[in-house]
N, C-alpha and C positions, 0 to 999 in steps of 0.2 A: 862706469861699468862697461865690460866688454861685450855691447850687444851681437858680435858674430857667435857668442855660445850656441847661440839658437839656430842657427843658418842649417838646412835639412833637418831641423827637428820636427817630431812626431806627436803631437798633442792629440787630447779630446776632452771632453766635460761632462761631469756627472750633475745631474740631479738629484733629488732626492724622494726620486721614486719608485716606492717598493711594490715591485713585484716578485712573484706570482701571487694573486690573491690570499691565499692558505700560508703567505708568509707573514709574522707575526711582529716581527723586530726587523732591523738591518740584520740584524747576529743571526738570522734565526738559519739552521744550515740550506734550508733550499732558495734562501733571497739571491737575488739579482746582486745584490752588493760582496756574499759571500762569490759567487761565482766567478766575480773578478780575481780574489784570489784565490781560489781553487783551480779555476783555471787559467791562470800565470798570464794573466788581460793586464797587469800593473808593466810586466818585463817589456812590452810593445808601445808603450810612453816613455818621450822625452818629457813629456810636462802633462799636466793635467791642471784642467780649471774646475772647482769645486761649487759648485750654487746651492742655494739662492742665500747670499746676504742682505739685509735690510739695513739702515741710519738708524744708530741707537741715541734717541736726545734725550734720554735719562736727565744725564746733566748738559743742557742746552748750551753750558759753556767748553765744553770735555765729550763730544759727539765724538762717537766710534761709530763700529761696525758688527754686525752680531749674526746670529741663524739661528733657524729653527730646524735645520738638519740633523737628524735622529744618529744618523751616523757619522758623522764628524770623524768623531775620533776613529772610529776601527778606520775606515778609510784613509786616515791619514795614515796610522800605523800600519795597516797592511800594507799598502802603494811603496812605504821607506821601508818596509821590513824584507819587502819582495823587490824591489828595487832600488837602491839606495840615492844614488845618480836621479831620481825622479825630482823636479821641480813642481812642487803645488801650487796654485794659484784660490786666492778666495773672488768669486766672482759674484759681483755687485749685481743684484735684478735691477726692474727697469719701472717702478709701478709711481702712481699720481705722487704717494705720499715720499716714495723716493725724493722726486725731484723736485717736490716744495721744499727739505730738507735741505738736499745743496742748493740750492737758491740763499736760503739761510743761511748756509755755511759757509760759501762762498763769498756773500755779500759783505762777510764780517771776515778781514786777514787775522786777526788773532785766532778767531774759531777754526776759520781754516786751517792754519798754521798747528794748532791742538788737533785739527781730526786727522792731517796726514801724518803725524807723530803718533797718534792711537792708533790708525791703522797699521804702520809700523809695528808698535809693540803689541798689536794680537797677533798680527804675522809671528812674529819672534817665540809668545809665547802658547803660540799650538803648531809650532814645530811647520812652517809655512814659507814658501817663496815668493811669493808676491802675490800680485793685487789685480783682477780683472775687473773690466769696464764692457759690462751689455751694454752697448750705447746704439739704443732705438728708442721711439718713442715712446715715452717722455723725455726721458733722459735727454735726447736727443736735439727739445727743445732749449736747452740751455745756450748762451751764445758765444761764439769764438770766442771771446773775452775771457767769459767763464771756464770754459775748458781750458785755455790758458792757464788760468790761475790755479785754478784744480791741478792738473798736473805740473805746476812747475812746484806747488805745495809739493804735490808727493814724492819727486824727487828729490827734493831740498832735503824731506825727512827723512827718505830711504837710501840716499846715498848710492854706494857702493853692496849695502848691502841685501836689497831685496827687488825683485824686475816688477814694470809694469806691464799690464797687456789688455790693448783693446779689441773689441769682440765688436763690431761696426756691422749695424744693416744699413748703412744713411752714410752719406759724409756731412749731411746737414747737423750744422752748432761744433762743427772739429776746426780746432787753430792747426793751421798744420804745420807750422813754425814750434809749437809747442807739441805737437805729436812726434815729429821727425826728432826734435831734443830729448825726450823724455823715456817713449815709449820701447820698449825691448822686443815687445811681439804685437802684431796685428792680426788678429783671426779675421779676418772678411766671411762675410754671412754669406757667399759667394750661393750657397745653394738658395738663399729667401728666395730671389729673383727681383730683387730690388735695384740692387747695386752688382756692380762687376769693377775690377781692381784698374780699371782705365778712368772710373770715376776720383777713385781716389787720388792717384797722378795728375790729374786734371786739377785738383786743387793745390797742389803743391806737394804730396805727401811724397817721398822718398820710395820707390819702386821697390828698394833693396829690401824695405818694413816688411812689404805685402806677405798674407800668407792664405792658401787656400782653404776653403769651408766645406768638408766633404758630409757626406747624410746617409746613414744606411735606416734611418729610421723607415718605414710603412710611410707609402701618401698619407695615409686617411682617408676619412671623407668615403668611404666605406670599398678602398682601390686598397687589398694587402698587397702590391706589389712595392718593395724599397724604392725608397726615392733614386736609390742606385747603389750595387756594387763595390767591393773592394778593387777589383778589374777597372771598371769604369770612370773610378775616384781616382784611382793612378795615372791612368789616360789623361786624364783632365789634370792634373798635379803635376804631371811629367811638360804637359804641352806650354805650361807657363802664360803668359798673358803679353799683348803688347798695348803698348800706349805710346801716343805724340810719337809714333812714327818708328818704334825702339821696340824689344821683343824682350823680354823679361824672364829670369826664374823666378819659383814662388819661393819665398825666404822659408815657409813652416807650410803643417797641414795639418789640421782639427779638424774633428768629428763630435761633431751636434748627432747625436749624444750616446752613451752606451749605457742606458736605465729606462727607455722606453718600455711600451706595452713589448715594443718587438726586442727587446734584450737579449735573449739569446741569440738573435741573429747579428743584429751588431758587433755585439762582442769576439761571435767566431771570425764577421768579418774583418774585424780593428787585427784581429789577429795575423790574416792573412795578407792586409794591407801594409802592413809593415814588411812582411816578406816578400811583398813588390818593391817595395823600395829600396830600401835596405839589401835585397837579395839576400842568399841565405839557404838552407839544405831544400830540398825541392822535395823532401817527402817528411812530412810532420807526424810524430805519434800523438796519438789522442786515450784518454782511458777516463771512463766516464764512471767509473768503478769507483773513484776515487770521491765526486758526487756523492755517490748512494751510499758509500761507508759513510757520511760526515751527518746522516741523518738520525736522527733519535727515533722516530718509527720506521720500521719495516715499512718498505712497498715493494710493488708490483710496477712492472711494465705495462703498461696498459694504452700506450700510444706509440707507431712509428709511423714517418713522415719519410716517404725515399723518393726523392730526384734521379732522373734518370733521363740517360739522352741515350747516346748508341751505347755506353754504359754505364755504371752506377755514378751519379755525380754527387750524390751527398746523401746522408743520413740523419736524420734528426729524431732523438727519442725522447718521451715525457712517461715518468713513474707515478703513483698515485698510492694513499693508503689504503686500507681495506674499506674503508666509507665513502673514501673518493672525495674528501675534504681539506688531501694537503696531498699538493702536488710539487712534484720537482720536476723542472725543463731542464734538458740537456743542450749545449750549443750545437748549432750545426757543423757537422763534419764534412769539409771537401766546399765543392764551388755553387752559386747557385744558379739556374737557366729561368725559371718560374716560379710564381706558387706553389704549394705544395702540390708535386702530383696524384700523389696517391699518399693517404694519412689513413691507416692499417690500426682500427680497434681493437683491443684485446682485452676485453673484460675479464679473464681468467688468468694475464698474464702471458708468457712466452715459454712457451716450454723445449720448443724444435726450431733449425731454421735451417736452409743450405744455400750456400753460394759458388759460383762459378767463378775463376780466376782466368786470364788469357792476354796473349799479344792482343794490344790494339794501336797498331801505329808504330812500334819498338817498344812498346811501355808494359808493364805485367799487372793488372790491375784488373777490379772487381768488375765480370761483366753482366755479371747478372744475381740478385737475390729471392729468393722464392722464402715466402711467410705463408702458413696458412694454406698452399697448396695455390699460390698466386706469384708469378710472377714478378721480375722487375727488373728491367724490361720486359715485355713479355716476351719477346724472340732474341735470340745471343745475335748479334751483328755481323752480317757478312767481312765487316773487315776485323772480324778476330779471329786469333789461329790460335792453336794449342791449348785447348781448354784442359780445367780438370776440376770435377765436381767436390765437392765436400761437403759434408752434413754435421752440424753439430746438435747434442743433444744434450738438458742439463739434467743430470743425474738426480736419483732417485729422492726426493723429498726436497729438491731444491727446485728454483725455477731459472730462467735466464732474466738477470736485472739490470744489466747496461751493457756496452759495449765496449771495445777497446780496438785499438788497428793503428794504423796509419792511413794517410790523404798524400797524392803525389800529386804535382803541379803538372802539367802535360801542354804541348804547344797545340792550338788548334788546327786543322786543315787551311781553314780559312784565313788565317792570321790569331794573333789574342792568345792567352795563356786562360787556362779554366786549373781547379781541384777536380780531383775523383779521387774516389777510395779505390784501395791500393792493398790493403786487408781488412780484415776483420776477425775479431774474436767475441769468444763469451762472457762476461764477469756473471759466476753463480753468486745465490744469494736465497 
């Protein structure tokens, strides 16, 4: 198998975590999983890794691979329906009964031999590219020996025709004779803060494998600020890594994860992150309108979130029913500086709004928005010229329900590239 396919490829990994609360299904129109393709999150992967699989020892002689993933299939069908060129990965968790399972499996070369042939042909038959490996603890306890055997099985049975890929927070229990053979992709867990990619060189692993770990997920731990940026993930993607003395690219670059709590910010950011890399038109249209048609109940606007520095830096809106029991988030639009600075309640909905357009820097773009008779920023910035005001209003018996525009890329003063919006319109409703 020709493992340069992958070399600058653009990965990330889903779970299978539904959000927003009020959503019902994966299908249901305002889920986290529709909005990937709704909002065209499939076209910006080269690959994606799909979780959580488990060891199926149904027949102890005949062990596969299985999920409890609710959405499986629309996800696979949307990802190949909206991207064709996408490579899928099924990726293996990491938990106690896992890894007594390959213990078993391992232990025994026939069984072996039968579950890297089963993993094969579920790959094959749910439409699938290959095979990911979380390899941290437990998993992790298994021994070079083992990992050996393990994947020189799955090669054996996947041939030519389906990639491996390990997903490492540890280099603890990796052969790496048998990693550097086998493996097609290495996601390094580079953000855990456990390991960094000069650990893995150190064991023998092949520099050219390595692939960066990016995170736009929320800390946690009750700190909403991203673990980091699409900006900042480039930085670090771009800067590549050295080891024993040698300076490195990173072969790939994944993103843990785009189905968190913070999904919608992810998602806009995977977006963006690709148009760091890749480059690409420097002003993106967005139309969130297309959201709120795909819903079966009527809402309202009843939240906006606007970022702002010397001008408009992003916009993020959330719709709501008339009971306020099923919500739709919108992704964020443009670049992000902070937490939300200002998040603009509208229990009636949005009926008015106006914005201001102007030079800032050679650019033309949004410098300021006024909701509610509030600013945003609240002063237009000494370094814009040429403004001009506009006011939009949604006509009679309708209200204003999402937005539409474009986001332009812009050089900083300081160095660094940022989004800002660039326009904005109405979508009535």
């Amino acid at each position: 198998m020709e493992k340069n396919i992958f070399n600058g490829a653009i990965g990330a990994w889903i779970d299978s975590e539904l959000h927003p609360a009020g959503a019902t299904s994966p299908s249901s129109p305002n889920s986290n999983f529709v909005s990937m393709r709704l909002n065209g999150v499939y076209k910006t992967l080269d690959y994606l890794c799909i979780a959580w699989y488990g060891v199926d020892m149904t027949n102890p002689q005949q062990p596969t691979i299985s999920t409890g993933n609710a959405g499986l299939q629309m996800i696979v069908a949307d990802a190949k329906s909206q991207n064709p060129s996408i490579k899928l990965f099924a990726t293996l968790a990491w938990t106690d009964q896992i890894f007594q399972d390959l213990q078993t499996i391992i232990g025994n070369p026939a069984t072996l031999a039968a579950f890297a042939s089963n993993i094969a042909s579920y790959l094959g038959n749910n439409h699938m590219d290959g095979f990911d490996i979380d390899w941290e603890y437990p998993i992790s306890n298994l021994t070079p020996a083992q990992c050996a055997a393990w994947l020189n099985a799955l090669r054996k049975a996947f041939g030519a025709t389906y990639f491996i890929s390990i997903s490492p927070a540890t280099t603890s229990g990796l052969d790496s004779n048998a990693v550097n053979s086998n493996c097609d992709i290495i996601n390094l867990q580079t953000y855990s803060g456990f390991t960094s990619a000069r650990d893995f060189v150190d064991i023998g692993i092949h520099p050219s494998l390595l692939g960066f770990g990016a995170k736009f997920e929320s800390k946690g731990g009750g700190d909403p600020n991203p673990y980091e940026n699409a900006y900042q993930a480039y930085r670090k993607y771009m800067a590549g890594f050295t080891a024993k003395g040698a300076h490195y690219p990173y072969k790939t670059t994944c993103t843990w994860r785009l189905d968190s709590g913070n999904w919608s910010f992810e998602q806009g950011q995977q977006m963006l992150y690709r148009l760091y890399i890749k480059g690409g038109p420097v002003s993106v249209p967005f139309d969130d309108g297309a959201i709120v048609s795909a819903q079966t109940t009527a809402t309202l606007m009843q939240n906006i979130a606007v970022r702002t520095g010397e001008v408009v830096d992003a916009i993020q809106t959330s719709n709501q029913n008339n009971d306020g029991t099923y919500v739709v988030e919108m992704l964020e639009h443009g670049g992000v500086t902070v937490p939300t600075q200002s998040s603009i309640s509208l229990p009636d909905g949005l009926k008015q709004f106006k914005y201001v357009t102007g030079y800032w820097y050679g650019n033309h773009v949004i410098v300021q928005i006024t909701i509610n008779n509030t600013s945003y920023p609240r002063s237009i910035s000494p370094s814009v010229s040429g403004t001009q005001e506009t006011s939009i209003s949604a006509p009679s018996g309708k209200t204003i329900v999402a937005f539409s525009g474009t986001t332009q890329k812009v050089l900083l003063a300081g160095g660094g590239y940022t989004w800002v919006l660039s326009s904005i319109e109405a979508v009535f409703g």
